[in-house]
C-alpha positions as CSV (number, residue, x, y, z in Angstrom):
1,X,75.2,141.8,131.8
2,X,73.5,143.9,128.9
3,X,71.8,142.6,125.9
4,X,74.5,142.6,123.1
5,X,73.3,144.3,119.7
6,X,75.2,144.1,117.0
7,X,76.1,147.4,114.6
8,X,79.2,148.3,112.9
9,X,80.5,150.1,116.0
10,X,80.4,146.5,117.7
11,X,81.9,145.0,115.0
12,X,85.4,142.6,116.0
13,X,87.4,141.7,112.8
14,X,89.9,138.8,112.8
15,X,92.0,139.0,109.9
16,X,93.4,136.1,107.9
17,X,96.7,135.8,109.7
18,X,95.0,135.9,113.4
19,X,92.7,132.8,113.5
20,X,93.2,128.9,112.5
21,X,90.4,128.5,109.9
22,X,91.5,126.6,106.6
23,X,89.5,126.5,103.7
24,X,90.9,122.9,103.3
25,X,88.8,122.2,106.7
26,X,85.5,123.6,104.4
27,X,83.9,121.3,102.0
28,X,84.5,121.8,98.4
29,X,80.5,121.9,98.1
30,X,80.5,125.0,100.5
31,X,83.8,126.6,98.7
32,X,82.5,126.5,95.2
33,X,78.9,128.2,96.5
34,X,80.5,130.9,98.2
35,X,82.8,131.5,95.6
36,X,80.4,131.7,93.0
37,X,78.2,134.1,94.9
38,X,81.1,136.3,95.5
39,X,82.1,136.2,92.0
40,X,78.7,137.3,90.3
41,X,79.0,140.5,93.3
42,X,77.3,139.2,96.2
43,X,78.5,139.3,99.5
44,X,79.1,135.6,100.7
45,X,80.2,134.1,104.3
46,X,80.3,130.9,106.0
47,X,78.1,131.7,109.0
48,X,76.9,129.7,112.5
49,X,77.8,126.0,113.2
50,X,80.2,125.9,110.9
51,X,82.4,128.8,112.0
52,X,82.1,128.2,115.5
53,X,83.0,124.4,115.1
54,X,86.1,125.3,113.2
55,X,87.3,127.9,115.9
56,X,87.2,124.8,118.3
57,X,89.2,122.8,116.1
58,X,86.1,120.3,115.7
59,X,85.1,119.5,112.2
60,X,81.7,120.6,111.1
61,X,79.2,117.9,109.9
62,X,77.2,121.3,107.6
63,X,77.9,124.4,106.3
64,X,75.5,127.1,106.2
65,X,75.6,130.2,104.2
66,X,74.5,133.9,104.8
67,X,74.0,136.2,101.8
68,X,73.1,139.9,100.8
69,X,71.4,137.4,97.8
70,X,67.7,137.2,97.3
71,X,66.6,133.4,97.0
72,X,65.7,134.0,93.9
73,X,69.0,135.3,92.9
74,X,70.9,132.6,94.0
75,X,68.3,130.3,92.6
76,X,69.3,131.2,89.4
77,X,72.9,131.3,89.9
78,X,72.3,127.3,91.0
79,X,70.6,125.2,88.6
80,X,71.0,122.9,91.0
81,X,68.6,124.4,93.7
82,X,65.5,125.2,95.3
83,X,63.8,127.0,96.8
84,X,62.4,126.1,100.6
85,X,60.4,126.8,103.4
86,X,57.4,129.5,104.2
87,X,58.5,130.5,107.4
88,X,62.0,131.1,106.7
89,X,62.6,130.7,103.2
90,X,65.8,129.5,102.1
91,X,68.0,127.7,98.7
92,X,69.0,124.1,99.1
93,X,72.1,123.7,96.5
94,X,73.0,120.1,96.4
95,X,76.0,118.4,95.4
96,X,75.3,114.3,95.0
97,X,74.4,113.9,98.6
98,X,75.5,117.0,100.2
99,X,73.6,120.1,100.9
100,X,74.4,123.4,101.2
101,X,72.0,126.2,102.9
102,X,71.6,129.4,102.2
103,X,70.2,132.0,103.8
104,X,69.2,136.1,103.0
105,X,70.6,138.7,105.5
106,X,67.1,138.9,107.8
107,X,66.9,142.0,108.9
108,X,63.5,143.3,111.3
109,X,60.6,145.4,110.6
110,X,57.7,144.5,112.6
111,X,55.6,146.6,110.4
112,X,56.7,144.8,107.3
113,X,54.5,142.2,105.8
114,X,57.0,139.5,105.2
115,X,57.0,139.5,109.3
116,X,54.6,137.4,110.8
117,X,54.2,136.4,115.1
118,X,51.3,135.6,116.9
119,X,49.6,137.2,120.0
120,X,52.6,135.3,122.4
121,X,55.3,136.8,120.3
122,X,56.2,133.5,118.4
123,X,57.6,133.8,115.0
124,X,55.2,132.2,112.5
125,X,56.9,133.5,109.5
126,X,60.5,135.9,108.6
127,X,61.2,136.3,105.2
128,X,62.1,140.1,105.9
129,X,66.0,140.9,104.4
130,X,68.4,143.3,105.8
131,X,72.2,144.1,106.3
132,X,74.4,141.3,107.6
133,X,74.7,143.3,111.2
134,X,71.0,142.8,111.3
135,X,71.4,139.5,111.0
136,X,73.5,138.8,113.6
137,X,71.6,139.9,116.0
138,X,68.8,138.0,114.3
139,X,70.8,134.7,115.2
140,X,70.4,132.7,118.5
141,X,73.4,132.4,120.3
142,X,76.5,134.5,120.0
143,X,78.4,131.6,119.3
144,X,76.6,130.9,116.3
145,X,76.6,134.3,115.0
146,X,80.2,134.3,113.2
147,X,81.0,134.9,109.7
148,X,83.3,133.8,107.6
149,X,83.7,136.3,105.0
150,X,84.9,134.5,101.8
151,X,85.9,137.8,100.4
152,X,88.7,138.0,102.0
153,X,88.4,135.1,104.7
154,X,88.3,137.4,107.8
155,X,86.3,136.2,110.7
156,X,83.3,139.0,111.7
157,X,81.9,139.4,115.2
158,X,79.1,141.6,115.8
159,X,78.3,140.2,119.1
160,X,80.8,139.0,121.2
161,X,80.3,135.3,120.1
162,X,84.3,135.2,120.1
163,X,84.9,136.4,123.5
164,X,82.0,133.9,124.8
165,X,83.5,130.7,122.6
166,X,86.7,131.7,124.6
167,X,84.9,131.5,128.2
168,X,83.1,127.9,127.2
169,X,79.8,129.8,127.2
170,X,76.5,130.0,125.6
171,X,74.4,133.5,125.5
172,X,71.4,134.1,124.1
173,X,71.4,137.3,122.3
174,X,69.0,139.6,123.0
175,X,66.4,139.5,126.4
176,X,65.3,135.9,126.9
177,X,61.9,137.0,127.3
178,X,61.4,137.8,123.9
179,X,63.8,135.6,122.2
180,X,62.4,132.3,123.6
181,X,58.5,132.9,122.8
182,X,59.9,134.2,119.4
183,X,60.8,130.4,119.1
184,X,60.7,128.0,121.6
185,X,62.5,125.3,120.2
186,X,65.9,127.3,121.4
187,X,65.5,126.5,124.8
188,X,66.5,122.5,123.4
189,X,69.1,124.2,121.1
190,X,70.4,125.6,124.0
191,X,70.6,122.4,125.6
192,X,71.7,120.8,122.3
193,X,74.8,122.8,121.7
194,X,76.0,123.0,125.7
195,X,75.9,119.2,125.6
196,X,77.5,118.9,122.4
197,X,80.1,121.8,123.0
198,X,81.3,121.1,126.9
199,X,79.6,125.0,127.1
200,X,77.8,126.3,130.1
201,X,74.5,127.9,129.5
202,X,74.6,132.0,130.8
203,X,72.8,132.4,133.7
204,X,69.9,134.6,131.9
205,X,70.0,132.2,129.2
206,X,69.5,129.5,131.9
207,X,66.8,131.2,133.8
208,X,64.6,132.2,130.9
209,X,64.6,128.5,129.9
210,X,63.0,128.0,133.9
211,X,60.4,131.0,133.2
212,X,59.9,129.8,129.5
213,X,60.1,125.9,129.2
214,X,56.1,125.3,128.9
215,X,56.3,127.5,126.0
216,X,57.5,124.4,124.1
217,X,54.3,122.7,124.9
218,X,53.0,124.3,121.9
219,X,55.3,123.6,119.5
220,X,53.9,120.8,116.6
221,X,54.5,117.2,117.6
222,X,55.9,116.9,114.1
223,X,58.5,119.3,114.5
224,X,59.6,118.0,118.0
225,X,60.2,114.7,116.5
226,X,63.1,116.6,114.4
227,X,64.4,118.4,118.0
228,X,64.2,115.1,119.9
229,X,66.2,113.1,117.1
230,X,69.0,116.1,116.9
231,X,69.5,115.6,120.7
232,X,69.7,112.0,121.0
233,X,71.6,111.7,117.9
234,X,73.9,114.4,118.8
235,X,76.5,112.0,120.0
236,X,76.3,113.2,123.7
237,X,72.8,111.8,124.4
238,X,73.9,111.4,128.2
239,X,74.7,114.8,128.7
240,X,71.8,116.1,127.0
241,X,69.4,113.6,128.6
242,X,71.3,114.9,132.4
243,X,70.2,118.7,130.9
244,X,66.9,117.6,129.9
245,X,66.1,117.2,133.8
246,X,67.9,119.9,134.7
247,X,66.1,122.2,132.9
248,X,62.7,120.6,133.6
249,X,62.1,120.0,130.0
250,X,62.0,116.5,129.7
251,X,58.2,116.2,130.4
252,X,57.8,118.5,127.3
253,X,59.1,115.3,125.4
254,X,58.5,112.5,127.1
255,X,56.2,113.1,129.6
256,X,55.6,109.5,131.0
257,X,59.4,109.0,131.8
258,X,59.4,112.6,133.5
259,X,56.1,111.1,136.0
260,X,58.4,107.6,136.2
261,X,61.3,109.8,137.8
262,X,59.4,112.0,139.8
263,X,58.0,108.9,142.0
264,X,60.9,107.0,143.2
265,X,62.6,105.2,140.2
266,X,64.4,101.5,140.4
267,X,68.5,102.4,140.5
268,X,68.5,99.5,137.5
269,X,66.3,100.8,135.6
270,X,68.0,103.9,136.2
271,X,71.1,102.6,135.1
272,X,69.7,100.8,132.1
273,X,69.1,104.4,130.6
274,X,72.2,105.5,131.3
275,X,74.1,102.6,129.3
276,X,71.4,102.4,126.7
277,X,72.4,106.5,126.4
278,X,75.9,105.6,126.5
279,X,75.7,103.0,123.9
280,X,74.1,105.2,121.8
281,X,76.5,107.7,122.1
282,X,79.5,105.4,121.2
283,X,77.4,104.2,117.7
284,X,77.1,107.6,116.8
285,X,80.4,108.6,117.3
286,X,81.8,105.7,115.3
287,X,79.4,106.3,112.7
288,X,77.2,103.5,113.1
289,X,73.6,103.9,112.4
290,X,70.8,104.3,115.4
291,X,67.1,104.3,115.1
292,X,64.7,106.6,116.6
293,X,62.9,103.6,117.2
294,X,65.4,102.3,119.5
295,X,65.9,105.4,121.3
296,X,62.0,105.9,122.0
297,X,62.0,102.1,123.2
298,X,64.7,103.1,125.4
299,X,62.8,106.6,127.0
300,X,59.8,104.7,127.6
301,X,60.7,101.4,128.8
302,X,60.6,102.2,132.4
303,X,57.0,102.9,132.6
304,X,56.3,100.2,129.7
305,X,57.7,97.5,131.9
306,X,56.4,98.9,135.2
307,X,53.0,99.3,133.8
308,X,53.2,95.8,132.3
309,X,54.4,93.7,135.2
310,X,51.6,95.3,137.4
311,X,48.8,93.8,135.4
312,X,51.1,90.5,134.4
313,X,53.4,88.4,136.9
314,X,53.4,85.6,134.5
315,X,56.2,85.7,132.3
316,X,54.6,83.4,129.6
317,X,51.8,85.8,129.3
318,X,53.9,88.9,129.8
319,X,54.2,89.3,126.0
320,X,50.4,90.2,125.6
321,X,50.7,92.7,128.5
322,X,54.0,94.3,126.9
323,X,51.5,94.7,123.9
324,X,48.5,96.2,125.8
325,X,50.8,98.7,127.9
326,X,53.0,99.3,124.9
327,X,50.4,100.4,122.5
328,X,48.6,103.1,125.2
329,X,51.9,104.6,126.2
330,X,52.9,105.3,122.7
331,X,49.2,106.8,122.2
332,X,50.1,109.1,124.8
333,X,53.7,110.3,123.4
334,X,52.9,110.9,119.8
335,X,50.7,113.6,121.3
336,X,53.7,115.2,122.3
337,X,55.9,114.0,119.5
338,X,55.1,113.1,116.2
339,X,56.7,109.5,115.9
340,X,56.3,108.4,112.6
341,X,54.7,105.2,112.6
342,X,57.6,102.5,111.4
343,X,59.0,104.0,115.0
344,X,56.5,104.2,117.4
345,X,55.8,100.0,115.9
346,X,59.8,99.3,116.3
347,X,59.4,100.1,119.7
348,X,56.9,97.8,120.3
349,X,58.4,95.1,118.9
350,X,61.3,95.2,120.8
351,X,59.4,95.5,124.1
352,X,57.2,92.5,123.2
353,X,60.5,90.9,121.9
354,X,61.8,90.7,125.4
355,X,59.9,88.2,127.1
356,X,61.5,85.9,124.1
357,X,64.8,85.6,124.7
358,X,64.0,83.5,128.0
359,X,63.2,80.6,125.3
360,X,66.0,78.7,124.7
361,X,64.9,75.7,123.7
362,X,63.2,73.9,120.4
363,X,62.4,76.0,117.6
364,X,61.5,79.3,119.8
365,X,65.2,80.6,119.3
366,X,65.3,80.1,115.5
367,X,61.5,82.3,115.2
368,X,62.8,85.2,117.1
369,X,66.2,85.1,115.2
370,X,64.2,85.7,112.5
371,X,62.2,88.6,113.8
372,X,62.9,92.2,111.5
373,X,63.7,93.8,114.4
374,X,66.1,91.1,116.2
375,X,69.4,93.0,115.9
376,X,68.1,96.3,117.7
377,X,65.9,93.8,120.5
378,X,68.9,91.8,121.0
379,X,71.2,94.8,121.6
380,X,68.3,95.9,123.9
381,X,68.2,93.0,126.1
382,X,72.2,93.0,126.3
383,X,71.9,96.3,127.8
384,X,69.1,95.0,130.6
385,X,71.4,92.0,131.7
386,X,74.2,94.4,131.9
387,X,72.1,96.3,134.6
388,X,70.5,93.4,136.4
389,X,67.7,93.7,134.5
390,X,67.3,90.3,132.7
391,X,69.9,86.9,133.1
392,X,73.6,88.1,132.6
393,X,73.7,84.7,130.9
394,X,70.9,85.3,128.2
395,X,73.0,87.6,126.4
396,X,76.2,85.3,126.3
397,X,73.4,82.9,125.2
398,X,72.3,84.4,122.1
399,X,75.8,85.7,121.4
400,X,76.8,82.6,120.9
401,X,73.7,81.1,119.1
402,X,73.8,84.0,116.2
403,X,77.7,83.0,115.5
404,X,76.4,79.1,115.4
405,X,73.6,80.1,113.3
406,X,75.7,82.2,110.2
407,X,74.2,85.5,111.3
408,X,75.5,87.9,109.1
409,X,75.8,90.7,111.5
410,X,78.3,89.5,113.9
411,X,77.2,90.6,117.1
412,X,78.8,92.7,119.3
413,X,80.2,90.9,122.7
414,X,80.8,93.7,124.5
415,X,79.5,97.2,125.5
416,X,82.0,99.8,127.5
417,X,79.7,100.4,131.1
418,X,79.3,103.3,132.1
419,X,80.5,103.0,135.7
420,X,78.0,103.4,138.8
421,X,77.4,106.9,140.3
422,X,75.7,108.8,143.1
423,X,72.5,110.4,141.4
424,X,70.7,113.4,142.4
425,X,67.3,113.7,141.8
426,X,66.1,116.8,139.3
427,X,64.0,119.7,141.7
């Protein structure tokens, strides 16, 4: 299929009385920003996530905004704002605790000086403004490039994102080949949203991430942390961990666990991700806070423990080898992805924790109960008995000895398994 562009010829209008979107469904926050820019004569829309999420009839967790406003325009409509960013500068407007975004119409002029790529066609900086048809087609995926037009609340398609939101699919606008060195990091949006969404990824779309996927080995460490966090966090870690492989981009992330599954990985250990994913998954969903720390102790345990148990048999001196293996494996990721440091040492702890719950007797329990990072090493090892991993009985152990003991945080008794399936290994 072509390349959409997007122009006023192109242009698909839903008026009020054709689609479902309520403004009772956007936040008052949003409302009284796109209000006030329309008020004081700029144009003003609800654009991306936000519109697409509320097509689907799921509610959106942000709301962006796209605006024929300059940042410095509506940076002195808010005085409640700043201004952000080099490479893409935008307004922050916050209200208490939430944040709206907005954006300037981009347009493109590669002759302008406000545009800025390097020699492999990577966007370094865009601060060039245009016409809001220009900046659709400036947008990633046609399903994020809908506008909600506060003027006179009409959905605007420039691209076809409609027709593809319809089909369950994601397209990359424009030719993969220029759109994914522009910025690599959509490759992992791409996996992000078809994880998140239940949406297949077009078959261009899909091949360019093939061709284009060690393009991401030069994106900062720093800003991968952010990418890795919005895909395990996303609520659908299992799917997006299954895409990961898919893909081939997991060894852009974690590198050591890609190696671990290229070389004939344990089933268990297999299917300790999987619940650890799936755990993860149900916290987030329920609202319940999740660590990066935890998530990066679960990625990396595989070749943590393997590495450990080859240089240690003993379990009593397994701690120090969990501790030796633990600290060169991190080394090695935060070269791919900036961990911050409270992290990169919960992870740790909870590997070195592990060995310790085989102690149940004398004062050994009562030390570890009282280790900061108990709760999240305790949930950890309840996932490796559910797998084979560790004593089924360890876990009904320390259940028990928390609710003796006036823990605070009653602890959970049971996990929903995620049942046993046939796996296929990634090509």
């Amino acid at each position: 299929m072509k390349n959409r562009e997007a122009s006023a010829d192109h242009l698909t209008v839903i008026p009020r009385n054709q689609h479902h979107i309520s403004r009772k469904s956007i936040s008052d926050s949003a409302l009284k920003v796109l209000y006030r820019l329309s008020k004081s004569g700029h144009r003003a829309c609800l654009v991306g996530g936000g519109v697409r999420d509320l097509l689907l009839e799921i509610q959106p967790k942000d709301f962006d905004i796209a605006t024929d406003a300059t940042p410095e325009e509506v940076r002195a409509l808010f005085k409640n704002s700043r201004i952000i960013g080099r490479r893409f500068r935008l307004v922050h407007i916050r209200f208490g605790r939430d944040i709206i975004e907005v954006a300037t119409f981009r347009g493109h002029d590669e002759d302008s000086a406000k545009t800025e790529t390097n020699d492999e066609g990577r966007i370094l900086r865009d601060n060039t403004f245009g016409e809001i048809e220009e900046d659709a087609i400036r947008r990633d995926f046609t399903a994020n490039a809908l506008y909600y037009d506060i003027h006179d609340y009409a959905v605007l398609d420039y691209v076809g994102g409609l027709q593809d939101i319809e089909a369950r699919q994601l397209r990359l606008i424009g030719d993969p080949a220029k759109r994914y060195p522009e910025d690599p990091v959509r490759m992992l949006r791409a996996v992000r949203f078809a994880a998140k969404l239940d949406f297949t990824i077009e078959e261009s779309a899909a091949q360019g991430i093939f061709e284009h996927g060690h393009l991401l080995a030069v994106i900062p460490p720093a800003r991968m942390f952010d990418e890795v966090i919005k895909l395990f966090h996303s609520g659908k870690a299992v799917r997006v961990f299954e895409l990961l492989r898919e893909y081939r981009l997991l060894k852009y992330l974690v590198p050591a666990l890609d190696e671990w599954l290229q070389d004939e990985p344990s089933e268990s250990m297999l299917d300790f991700i999987d619940q650890a994913l799936v755990n993860t998954d149900d916290r987030v969903n329920t609202g319940q806070p999740v660590s990066p720390g935890f998530i990066f102790a679960v990625l990396l345990w595989p070749v943590v423990h393997q590495q450990a148990s080859q240089i240690q048999s003993d379990r009593q001196k397994m701690i120090g080898a969990l501790m030796q293996v633990g600290e060169t494996v991190m080394k090695r990721q935060v070269r791919h992805v900036s961990i911050p440091r409270r992290f990169s040492q919960m992870a740790r702890d909870i590997w070195s924790s592990q060995p310790r719950f085989h102690r149940t007797q004398g004062k050994q329990p009562l030390r570890l109960l009282g280790y900061p990072v108990f709760r999240a090493a305790y949930d950890f090892m309840c996932i490796q008995t559910m797998v084979g991993l560790m004593p089924h009985r360890l876990c009904h152990w320390w259940t028990e000895y928390q609710l003796e003991h006036g823990d605070s945080k009653q602890p959970e008794r049971e996990a929903r398994k995620r049942p046993r399936r046939r796996r296929r290994r990634a090509s």
